[in-house]
VEXVEXZA-220587 format. One line per field, with one value per residue (C-alpha): residue number from 0; residue in three letters; y, x, z. Coordinates in pm, 1 decimal. Layout:
N
seq = NUM_...
type = ALA_...
Y = Y_...
X = X_...
Z = Z_...
This chain:
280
seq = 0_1_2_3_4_5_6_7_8_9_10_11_12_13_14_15_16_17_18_19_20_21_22_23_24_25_26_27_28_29_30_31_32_33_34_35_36_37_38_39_40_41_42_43_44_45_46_47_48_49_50_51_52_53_54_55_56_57_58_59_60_61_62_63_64_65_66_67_68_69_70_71_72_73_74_75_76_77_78_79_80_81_82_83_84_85_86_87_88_89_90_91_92_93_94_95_96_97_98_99_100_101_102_103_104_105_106_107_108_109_110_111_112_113_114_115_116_117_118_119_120_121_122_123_124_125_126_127_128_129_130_131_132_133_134_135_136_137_138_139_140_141_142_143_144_145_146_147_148_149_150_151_152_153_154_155_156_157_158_159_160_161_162_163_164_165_166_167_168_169_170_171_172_173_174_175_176_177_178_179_180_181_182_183_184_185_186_187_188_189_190_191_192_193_194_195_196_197_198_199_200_201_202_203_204_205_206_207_208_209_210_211_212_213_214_215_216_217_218_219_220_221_222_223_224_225_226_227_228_229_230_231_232_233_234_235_236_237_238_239_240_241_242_243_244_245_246_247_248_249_250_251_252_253_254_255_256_257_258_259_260_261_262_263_264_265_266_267_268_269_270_271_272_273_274_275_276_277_278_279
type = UNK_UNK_UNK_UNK_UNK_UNK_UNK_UNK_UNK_UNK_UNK_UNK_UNK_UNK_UNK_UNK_UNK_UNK_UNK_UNK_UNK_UNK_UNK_UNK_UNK_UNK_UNK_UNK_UNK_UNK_UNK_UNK_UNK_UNK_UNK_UNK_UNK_UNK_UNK_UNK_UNK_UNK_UNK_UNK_UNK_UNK_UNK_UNK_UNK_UNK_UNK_UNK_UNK_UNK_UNK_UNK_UNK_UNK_UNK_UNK_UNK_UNK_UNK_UNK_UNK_UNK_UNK_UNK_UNK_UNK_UNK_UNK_UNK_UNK_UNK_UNK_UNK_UNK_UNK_UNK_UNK_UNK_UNK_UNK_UNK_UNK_UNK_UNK_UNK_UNK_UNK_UNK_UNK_UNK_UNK_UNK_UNK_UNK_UNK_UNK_UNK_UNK_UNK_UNK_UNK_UNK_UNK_UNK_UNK_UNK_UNK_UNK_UNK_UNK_UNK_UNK_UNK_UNK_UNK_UNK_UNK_UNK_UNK_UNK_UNK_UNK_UNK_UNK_UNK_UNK_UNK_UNK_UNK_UNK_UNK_UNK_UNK_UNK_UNK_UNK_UNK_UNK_UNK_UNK_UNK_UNK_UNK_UNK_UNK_UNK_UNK_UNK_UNK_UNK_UNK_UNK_UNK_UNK_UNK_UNK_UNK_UNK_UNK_UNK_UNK_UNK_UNK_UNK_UNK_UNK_UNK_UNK_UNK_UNK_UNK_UNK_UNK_UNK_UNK_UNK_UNK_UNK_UNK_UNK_UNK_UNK_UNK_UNK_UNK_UNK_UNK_UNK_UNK_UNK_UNK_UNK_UNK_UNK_UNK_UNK_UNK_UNK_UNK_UNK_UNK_UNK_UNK_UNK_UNK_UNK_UNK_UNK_UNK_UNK_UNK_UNK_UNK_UNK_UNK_UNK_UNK_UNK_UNK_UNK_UNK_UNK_UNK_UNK_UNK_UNK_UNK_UNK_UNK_UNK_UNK_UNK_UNK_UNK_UNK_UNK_UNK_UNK_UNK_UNK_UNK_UNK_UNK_UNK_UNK_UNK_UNK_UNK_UNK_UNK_UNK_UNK_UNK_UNK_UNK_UNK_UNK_UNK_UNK_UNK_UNK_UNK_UNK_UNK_UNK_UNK_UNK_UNK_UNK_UNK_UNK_UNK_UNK_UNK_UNK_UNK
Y = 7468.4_7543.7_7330.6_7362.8_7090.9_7159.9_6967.6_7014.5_6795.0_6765.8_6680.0_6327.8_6390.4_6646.9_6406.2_6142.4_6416.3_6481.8_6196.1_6300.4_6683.1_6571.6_6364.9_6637.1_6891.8_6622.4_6453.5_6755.3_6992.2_7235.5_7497.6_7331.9_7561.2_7392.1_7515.6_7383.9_7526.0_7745.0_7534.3_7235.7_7472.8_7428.5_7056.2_7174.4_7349.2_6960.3_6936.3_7171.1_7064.5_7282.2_7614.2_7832.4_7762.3_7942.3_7889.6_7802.6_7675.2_7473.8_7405.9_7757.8_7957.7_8232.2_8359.9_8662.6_8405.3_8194.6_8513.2_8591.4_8240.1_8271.9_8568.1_8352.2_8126.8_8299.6_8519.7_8294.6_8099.0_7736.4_7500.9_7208.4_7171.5_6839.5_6915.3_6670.2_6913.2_6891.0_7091.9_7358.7_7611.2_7495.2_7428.2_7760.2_7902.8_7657.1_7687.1_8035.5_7965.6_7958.1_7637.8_7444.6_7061.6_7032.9_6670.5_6537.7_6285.4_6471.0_6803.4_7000.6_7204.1_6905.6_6811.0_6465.9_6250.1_5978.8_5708.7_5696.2_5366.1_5337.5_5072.8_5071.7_5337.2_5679.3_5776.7_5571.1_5576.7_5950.4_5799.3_5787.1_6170.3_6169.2_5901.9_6153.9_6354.4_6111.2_6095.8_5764.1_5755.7_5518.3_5651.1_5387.4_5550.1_5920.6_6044.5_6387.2_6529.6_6728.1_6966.6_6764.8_7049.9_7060.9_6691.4_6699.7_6961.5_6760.0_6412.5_6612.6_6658.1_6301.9_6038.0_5973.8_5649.4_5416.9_5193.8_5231.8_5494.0_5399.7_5672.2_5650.6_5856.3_5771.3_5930.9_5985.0_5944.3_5705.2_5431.2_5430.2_5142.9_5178.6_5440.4_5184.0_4998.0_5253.3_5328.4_4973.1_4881.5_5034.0_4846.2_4548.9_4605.5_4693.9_4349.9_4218.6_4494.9_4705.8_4990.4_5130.3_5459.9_5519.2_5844.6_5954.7_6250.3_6458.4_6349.9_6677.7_6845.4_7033.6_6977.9_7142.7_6942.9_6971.7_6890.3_6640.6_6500.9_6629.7_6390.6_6079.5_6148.4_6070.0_5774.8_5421.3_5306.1_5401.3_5242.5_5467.8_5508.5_5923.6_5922.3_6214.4_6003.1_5730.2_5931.5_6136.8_5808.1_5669.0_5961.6_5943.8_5554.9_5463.1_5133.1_5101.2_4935.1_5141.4_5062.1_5037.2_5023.9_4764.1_4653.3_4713.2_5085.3_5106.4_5075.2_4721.1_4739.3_4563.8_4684.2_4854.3_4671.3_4728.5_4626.6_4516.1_4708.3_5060.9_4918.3_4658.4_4880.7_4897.5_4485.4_4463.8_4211.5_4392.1_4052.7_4148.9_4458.0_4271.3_4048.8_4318.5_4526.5_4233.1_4135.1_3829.9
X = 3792.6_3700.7_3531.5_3384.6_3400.7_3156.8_3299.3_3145.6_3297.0_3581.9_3964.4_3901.7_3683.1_3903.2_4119.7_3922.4_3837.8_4187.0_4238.7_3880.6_4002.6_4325.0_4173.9_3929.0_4199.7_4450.2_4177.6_3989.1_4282.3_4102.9_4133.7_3991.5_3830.5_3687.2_3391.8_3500.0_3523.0_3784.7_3882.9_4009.9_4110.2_4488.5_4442.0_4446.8_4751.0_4888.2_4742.7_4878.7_4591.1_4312.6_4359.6_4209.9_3980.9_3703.5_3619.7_3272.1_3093.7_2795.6_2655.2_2652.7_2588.4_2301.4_2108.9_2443.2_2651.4_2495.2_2431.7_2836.6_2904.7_2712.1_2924.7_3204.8_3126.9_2910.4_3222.9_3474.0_3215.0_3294.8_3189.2_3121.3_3052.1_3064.2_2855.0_2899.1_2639.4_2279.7_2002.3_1781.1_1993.2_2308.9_1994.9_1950.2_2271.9_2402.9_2034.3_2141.3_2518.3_2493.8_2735.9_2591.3_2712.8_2602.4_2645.6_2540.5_2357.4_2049.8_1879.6_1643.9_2011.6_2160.7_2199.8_2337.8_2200.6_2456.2_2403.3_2674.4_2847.0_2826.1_3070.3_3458.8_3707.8_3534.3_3780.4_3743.8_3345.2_3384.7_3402.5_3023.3_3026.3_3319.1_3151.2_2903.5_3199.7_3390.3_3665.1_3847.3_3930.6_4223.8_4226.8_4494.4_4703.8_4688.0_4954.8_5055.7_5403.1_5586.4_5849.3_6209.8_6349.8_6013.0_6040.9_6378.3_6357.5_6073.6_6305.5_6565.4_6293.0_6259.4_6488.7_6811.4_6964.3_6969.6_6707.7_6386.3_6139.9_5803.6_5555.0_5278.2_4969.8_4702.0_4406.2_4414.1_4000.0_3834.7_3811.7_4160.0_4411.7_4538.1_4802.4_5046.0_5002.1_5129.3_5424.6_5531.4_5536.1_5875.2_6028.7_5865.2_5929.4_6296.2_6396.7_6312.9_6473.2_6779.7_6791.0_6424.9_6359.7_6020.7_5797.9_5460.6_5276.6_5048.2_4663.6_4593.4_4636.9_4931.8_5067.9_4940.4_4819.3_5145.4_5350.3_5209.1_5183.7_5603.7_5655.7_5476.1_5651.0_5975.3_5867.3_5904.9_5630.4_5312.2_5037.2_4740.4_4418.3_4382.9_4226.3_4358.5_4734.7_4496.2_4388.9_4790.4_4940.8_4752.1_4768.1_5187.1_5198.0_5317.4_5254.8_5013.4_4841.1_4529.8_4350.0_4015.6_3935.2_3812.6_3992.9_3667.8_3703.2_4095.4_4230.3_4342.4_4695.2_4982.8_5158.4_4795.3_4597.8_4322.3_4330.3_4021.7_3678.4_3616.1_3509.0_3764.1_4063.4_4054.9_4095.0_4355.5_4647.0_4997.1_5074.0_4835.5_4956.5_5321.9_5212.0_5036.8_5342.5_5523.8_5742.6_5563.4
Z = 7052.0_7421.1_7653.2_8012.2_8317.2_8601.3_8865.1_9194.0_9489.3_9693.9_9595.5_9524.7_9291.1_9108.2_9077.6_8917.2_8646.1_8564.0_8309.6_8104.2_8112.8_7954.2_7747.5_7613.0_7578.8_7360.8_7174.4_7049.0_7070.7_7355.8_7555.8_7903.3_8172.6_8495.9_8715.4_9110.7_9452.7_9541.2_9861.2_9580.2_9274.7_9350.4_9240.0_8881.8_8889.3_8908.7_8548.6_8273.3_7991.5_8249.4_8097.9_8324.4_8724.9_8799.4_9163.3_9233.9_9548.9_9378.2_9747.9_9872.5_9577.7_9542.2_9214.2_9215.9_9232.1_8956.9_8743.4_8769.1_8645.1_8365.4_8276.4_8308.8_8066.4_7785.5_7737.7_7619.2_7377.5_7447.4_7195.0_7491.8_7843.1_8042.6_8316.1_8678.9_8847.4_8917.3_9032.1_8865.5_8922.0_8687.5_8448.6_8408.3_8356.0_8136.4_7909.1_7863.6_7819.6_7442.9_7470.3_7162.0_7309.4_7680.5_7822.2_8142.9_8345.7_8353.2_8340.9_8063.7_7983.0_7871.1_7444.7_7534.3_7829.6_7958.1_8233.8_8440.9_8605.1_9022.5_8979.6_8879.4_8932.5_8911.5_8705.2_8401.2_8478.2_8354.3_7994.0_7918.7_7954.8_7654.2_7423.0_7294.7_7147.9_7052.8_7303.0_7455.7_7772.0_7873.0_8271.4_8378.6_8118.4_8242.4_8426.9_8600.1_8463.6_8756.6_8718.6_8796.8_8998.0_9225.4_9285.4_9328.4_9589.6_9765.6_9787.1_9993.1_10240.9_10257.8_10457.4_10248.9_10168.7_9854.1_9981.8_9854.7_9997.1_10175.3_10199.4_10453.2_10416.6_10692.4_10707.7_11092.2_11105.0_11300.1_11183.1_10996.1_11054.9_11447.4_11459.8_11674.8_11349.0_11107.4_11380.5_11383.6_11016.6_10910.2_11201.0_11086.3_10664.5_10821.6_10942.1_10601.1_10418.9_10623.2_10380.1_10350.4_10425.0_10527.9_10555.5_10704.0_10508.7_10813.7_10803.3_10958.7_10570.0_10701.0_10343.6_9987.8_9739.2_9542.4_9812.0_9875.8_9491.8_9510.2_9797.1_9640.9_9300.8_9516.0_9686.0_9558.7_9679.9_9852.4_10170.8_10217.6_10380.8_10257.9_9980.1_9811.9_9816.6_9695.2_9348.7_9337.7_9369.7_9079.8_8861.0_8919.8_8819.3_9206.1_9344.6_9579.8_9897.3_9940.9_10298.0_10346.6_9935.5_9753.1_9458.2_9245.2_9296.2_9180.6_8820.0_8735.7_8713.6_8789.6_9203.1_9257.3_9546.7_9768.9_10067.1_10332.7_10358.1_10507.1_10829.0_10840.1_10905.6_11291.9_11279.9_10996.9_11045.3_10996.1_10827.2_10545.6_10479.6_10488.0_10223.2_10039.0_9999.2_9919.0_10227.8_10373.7
């Protein structure tokens, strides 16, 4: 069986797809191909079950552009598409895909109309668009498998030491928690605990994708604002103090926190974040 994602959006939201593409592609035994930009098309190289990218820029695109993607996709005859797009435009090319199983949240292409959740983690709130075909979606449960030599080569980039491994990932915006505030914290954690090692990933996206999913797969633990980290750290089972998230919008599980409101990071206590991480 093959089966199409349309996933416009930026890197977050790639990520939040990953656990219903891999669900898809064990459940139904498929070959997976995803529709996304090109800028955020190295995400998927993270996850093995998406067969094949073709980049896409749903917000630019122009009736050649549309008419090549329909190429795309009639040729391979897929059997399903889950499409996260919307406009008359994707209407069209998918109502002349000849894909016999089209779900979405709206749209006259679309065989199966679902109504999807604003609340909870996006991720799991993908699994109205699987119901129809009879895929569960356990997102909590998904993780990304990377290559022990890659990770292994990331961790000797990293401080060394036995003590356990801190990774910092600020998003460097305004509006992020103070950057004296991210500089003191090791100190701080290190008065409590001699032997951490502590690291700060660049918020100016001086790192790839996969190094930067490398780098958190050989941290112990993680405290971030970014939300890329955010989704990576999930999808690697790391646990986590995400800033300036509410714990509605992360998967309950057990070291995985949120931590204050968007606009609450510029007058966040350190001694919060202390407790948070668990050295109060």
């Amino acid at each position: 069986m093959r089966a199409l994602f349309l996933i416009p959006g930026d890197a977050v939201r790639q990520l939040q797809a990953m656990p219903a593409v891999a669900a898809v592609a064990q459940q139904l035994s498929a070959q997976v191909q995803v529709v996304c930009s090109a800028a955020v098309a190295p995400c998927w190289s993270l996850l093995p079950a998406a067969d094949k990218v073709i980049p896409f820029d749903f917000a630019a695109a122009n009736l050649a552009d549309w008419a090549n993607l329909l190429g795309s996709v009639r040729e391979p005859d897929f059997q399903l598409c889950i499409n996260l797009a919307e406009g008359r435009q994707v209407d069209l090319m998918l109502s002349m895909s000849h894909i016999p199983t089209r779900v979405a949240s709206g749209g006259f292409s679309a065989t199966e109309t679902v109504t999807p959740s604003l609340a909870g983690w996006p991720a799991q709130a993908l699994e109205v668009y699987l119901k129809p075909i009879g895929v569960a979606l356990a997102a909590g449960e998904a993780r990304l498998s990377l290559p022990r030599s890659e990770v292994d080569a990331a961790a000797a980039a990293l401080p060394q030491g036995e003590g356990p491994l801190l990774l910092l990932a600020p998003t460097g915006k305004p509006g992020d928690w103070p950057a004296q505030q991210w500089q003191q914290l090791p100190g701080l954690i290190s008065q409590r605990l001699a032997n951490l090692r502590a690291h700060t990933l660049s918020a100016a996206g001086g790192v790839s994708i996969r190094q930067r999913a490398l780098l958190l797969a050989a941290s112990d633990v993680v405290l971030a604002s970014d939300p890329v980290t955010i989704e990576l750290a999930l999808l690697l089972g790391l646990p986590l103090v995400a800033l300036g998230r509410p714990a509605a919008s992360l998967p309950v599980r057990q070291g995985v926190q949120g931590l204050a409101e968007p606009g609450e990071l510029a007058n966040l206590e350190q001694a919060r974040v202390l407790t948070a991480l668990g050295f109060a």
